[in-house]
Each structure stands twice: as structure tokens, then as C-alpha cells.
C-alpha positions, 0 to 999 in steps of 0.5 A: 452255929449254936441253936441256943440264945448267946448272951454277948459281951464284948472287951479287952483282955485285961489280965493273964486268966483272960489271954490264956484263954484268948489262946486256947480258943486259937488252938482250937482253932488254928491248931486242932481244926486247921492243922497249924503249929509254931516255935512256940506253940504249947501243946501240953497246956493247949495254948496257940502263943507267940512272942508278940502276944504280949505287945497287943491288944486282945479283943474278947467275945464272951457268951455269958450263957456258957458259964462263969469264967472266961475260959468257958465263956470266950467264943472270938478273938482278935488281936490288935496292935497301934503303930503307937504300941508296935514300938515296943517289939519293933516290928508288925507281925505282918512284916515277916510276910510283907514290905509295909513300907507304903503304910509306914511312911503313909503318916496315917494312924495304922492298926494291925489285925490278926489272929481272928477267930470264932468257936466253931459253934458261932459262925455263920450268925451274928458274933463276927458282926459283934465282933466288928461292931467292937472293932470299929469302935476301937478304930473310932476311939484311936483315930485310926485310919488304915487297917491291915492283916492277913487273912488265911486260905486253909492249905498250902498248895496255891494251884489248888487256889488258883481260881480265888487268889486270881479273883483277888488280884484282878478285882480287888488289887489294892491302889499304889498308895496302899498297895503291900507286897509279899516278900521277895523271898516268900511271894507267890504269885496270886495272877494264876488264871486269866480274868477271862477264864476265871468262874467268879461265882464258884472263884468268890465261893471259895474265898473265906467268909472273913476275907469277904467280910473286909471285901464288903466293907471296901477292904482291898488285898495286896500283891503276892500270896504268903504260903505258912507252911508252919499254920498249914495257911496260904495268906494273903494281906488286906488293907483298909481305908476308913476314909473310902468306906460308903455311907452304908458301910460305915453304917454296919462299921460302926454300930458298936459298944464301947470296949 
């Protein structure tokens, strides 16, 4: 975590300057730190892209303290699409991994999250908060209901994470009417290890801090895992209900700026 006093501004990408440097954060990240890659990955110009970019909105933290530009001072992305907006491209990302069928046919207000990450200097402080802040009031202002996205394990091998991928699916299964599943040509079992058997502490350890996060805030993961072989990830799906969060959570949900 960066010892120095950031100066955080959170907002949209509004322009080309500001989605290139969306994506070069996500190289770094995904590409450099995580050993993933794609068709469209470009290498020589540094830049972790795709074809939905386009399509989405993209949430900016930048610390101003770093600098003049937005290549220097962005520190977090996250990508954003309304099932109003996903029209356009015609399918959710999460759709080449999961049936979203119940969600889709929920008549809920439904916003995909993906692509979210930090510079390495940030985490374990208080930018994902920051971040989340903005999030909720993204929600706030679009009346969305139910959140979705996967969220990544680094690796691809699931025996190597038995322990938390049971651990998710003994104790925080999502309901039917909420309940995505992997695609039967890409699922993966998450049941590996008998509830009983699993050791939660060290299990929950090793479940990645923004998965916690969503855990925490009342989120719930659906069935089956999806190995990345592209990304070097090993996904799973988290769905959110804003209307099952606690009095508490939504206080911490919703203490945002507007964006």
C-alpha cells in the first residue's frame, strides 16, 4: 500500500485518453502481475482491451497527487454495463461463461460488473471503499436492483482450490431465483470437499479480498466455477440483491459521491 496521502477523485471515462488508460491499468494488472492474455490483448501499446469496451461504462479512480494526466493518475477501474446499454452488443460478457437466464427474465433492473482492479500501491486501504462508494451510487442513480460479474481466483488448476471453491458453495450458494449457472461445456464443479471436512478459516484466507468484499456486503456466488485458461483465472459468478442488504451494509454501500 502507497505510504503517501492520495488525493481521490472518482468519475466516468469520458473520452479515448481516458479508456486508454483504463486499459493499460488492467495490463498491468491482468497481463503483467496475473499472466493472462486474449485475442485482443495489445502487447506493444501495453493495453488489456476487448470488444465490449466499447459498450460500457468505465468507473475511474484517480489520485490526483500523481500527476497531470489521467495515464499517470489512474489507481482503479471498473467496468460497468446496464441491461438497458447491453442491447447494443447483445449479449453480457458473463454470458460466455454463465446461463443468466433467471436474471434476464427476473424484470429486475440488472448491472454487470467486471474488469475491476486496483494498482498494486492501493490495495489493503481505503481505494476499494472509494471505489464501492461510487459504485453505489451509480446503483442509486439507475435503480438497479441485481449486480452480477465474476470474480477471479488466480490459477487454473480447481483441486489447487478446493478448500475455498467448497467453502462458497456450502455456504454462500446463491437462492434459485438468483441461482446462474456455469455453462455445461465449461463447468466446474465448486462441491469438492465435504462441508465437514473443509478448514473455514484457512478456506475463507484464501478467497480473494474483493470476493470477500461482495461476501460482506450480502452478495452470493452461483453454481459451477469457470477455469480462463486465456486470463490464467479460475471464476466464479457473484450476484447481488440490493433489496437483501442489511440496514448496516447499505450504510457502508451507500456513502458515495456522485459520478
Amino acid at each position: 500500500m502507497s505510504t503517501h496521502q492520495p488525493e481521490f477523485t472518482l468519475r466516468l471515462a469520458t473520452n479515448d485518453d481516458d479508456l486508454f488508460a483504463a486499459q493499460r491499468l488492467r495490463y498491468d494488472v491482468f497481463v503483467k502481475e496475473l499472466g493472462g492474455d486474449g485475442a485482443l490483448v495489445d502487447h506493444d501499446r501495453q493495453l488489456e482491451v476487448d470488444k465490449y469496451d466499447p459498450f460500457f461504462d468505465h468507473l475511474l479512480l484517480l489520485d490526483q497527487s500523481q500527476g497531470d494526466t489521467v495515464l499517470a493518475q489512474i489507481v482503479g477501474v471498473y467496468r460497468l454495463l446496464r441491461d438497458d446499454q447491453m442491447p447494443k452488443i447483445g449479449q453480457y460478457y458473463t454470458e460466455s461463461e454463465y446461463d443468466l437466464s433467471v436474471l434476464k427474465s427476473s424484470g429486475r433492473k440488472l448491472l454487470e460488473l467486471g474488469r475491476s482492479c486496483l494498482h498494486k500501491d492501493y490495495r489493503g486501504g481505503t481505494a476499494m471503499y472509494v471505489m464501492w462508494n461510487g459504485l453505489a451510487e451509480y446503483v442509486t442513480q439507475h435503480g438497479i436492483e441485481i449486480l452480477f460479474g465474476t470474480a477471479s481466483f488466480h490459477g487454473t488448476d480447481p483441486d489447487a482450490l478446493a478448500a475455498p471453491l467448497s467453502l462458497l458453495h456450502h455456504r454462500h450458494l446463491a437462492p434459485a431465483e438468483l441461482r446462474v449457472r456455469a455453462l455445461p461445456q465449461h463447468f466446474t464443479e465448486m462441491n469438492r470437499i465435504p462441508e465437514p471436512d473443509i478448514d473455514r478459516r484457512a478456506a475463507m484466507v484464501a478467497v480473494p479480498a474483493l470476493i470477500k468484499g461482495y461476501l460482506r456486503l450480502g452478495g452470493f456466488v452461483g453454481e459451477g466455477a469457470f477455469v480462463d485458461q486465456a486470463f490464467n483465472t479460475t471464476d466464479v459468478c457473484l450476484v447481488m440483491d440490493t433489496k437483501r442488504l442489511s440496514e448496516t451494509q447499505k450504510k457502508i454501500y451507500s456513502r458515495g459521491k456522485t459520478v
